[in-house]
Steps between C-alpha positions, in 0.01 A plus 500: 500500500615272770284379801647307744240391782515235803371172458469313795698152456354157523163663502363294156584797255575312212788673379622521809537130547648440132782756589510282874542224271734608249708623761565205685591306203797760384644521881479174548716493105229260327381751262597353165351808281149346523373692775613834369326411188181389661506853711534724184251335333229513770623867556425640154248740424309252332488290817377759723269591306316198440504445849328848618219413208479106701471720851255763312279185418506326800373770685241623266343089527600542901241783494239338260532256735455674781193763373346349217229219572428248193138650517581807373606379199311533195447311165276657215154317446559262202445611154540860610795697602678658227304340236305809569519699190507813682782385685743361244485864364588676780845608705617221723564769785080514509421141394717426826328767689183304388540216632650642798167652569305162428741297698502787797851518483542855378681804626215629736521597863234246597765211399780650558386543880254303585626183293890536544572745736709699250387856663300604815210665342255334223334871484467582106855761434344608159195745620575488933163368590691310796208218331693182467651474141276167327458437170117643584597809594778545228211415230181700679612725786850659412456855446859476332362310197150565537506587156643225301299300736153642404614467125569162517165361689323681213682303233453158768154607512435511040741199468353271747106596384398640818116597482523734859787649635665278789711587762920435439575184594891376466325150409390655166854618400568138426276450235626425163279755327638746768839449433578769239402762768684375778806525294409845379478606877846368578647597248374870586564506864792348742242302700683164596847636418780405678608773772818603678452397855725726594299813433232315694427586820167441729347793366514430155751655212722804641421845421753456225283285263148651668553793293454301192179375614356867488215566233230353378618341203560124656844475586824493292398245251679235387922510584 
């Protein structure tokens, strides 16, 4: 299919001034075959495409740029990180939701509103609370995955010795002896998933994916 558009002339579209240029030289009789040869090659499909990936990139760094302070950046403790034995034996999809999680970068409403102004609402989509969606309330408050929650502060609880039970606290999912169940939890619920925006609105999911949420069994489990 063939789409032929306007493009406004002398306006800095780039192939817009090569075919300007080109022009000028064959009226004016000075084309010598060089310029038609120069105009096929930066016309091929190879060409074009390279350049939409250069634009793609520029404006994904633009945005980085723009959004993303160097403070939020995060680099694992030394000596730790995936030398985690837990961790080298797990899915990359939840070793990245992981660190996500330590780094407070992941998938949650509190970041993705409060942090970069992705949607309107940081109220938690999963279980409707209208309570803002933090990695607390994902871990101790969400009636969604209240469940695989309560399983995995028992197991914190036996791995890290506790002597009395202690309130959740997100500081103690980042223990090294805790990291077996943290990864069980992911790995058995979507918390810190990405999410389609689109469905998102400032009441939380539509009505479309509330239906899944009904029951008591903890959500959908893993995708």
């Amino acid at each position: 299919m063939v789409v032929i558009r306007w493009t406004p002339a002398h306006a800095g579209v780039e192939g817009n001034e090569k075919a300007d240029e080109y022009t000028k030289v064959a009226a004016q009789g000075e084309d010598d075959g060089q310029a038609g040869s120069e105009l096929r090659q930066e016309a091929s499909l190879a060409h074009l495409r390279r350049k939409a990936t250069e634009r793609r990139t520029q404006a994904t760094k633009d945005w980085i740029r723009e959004h993303v302070k160097s403070t939020r950046q995060y680099k694992p403790p030394k000596g730790k990180g995936l030398r985690r034995k837990d961790l080298q034996q797990t899915r990359k999809s939840v070793a990245g939701r992981y660190y996500q999680l330590l780094s407070g970068h992941a998938s949650t409403g509190a970041y993705l509103c409060d942090k970069i102004g992705k949607i309107n609402s940081n109220a938690c989509w999963w279980c409707g609370s209208r309570k803002p969606q933090t990695v607390h309330h994902l871990v101790a408050e969400c009636k969604m995955w209240a469940p695989q929650a309560r399983k995995m502060w028992k197991e914190i609880g036996k791995a890290c010795g506790w002597k009395h039970p202690r309130a959740p606290a997100v500081r103690w999912l980042w223990e090294e002896k805790a990291t077996k169940a943290v990864l069980s939890f992911l790995t058995s619920t979507r918390v810190g998933e990405m999410v389609d925006l689109r469905k998102l609105s400032e009441n939380g999911l539509e009505e479309s994916e509330e239906s899944e949420m009904d029951g008591d069994e903890g959500g959908p489990g893993p995708p």
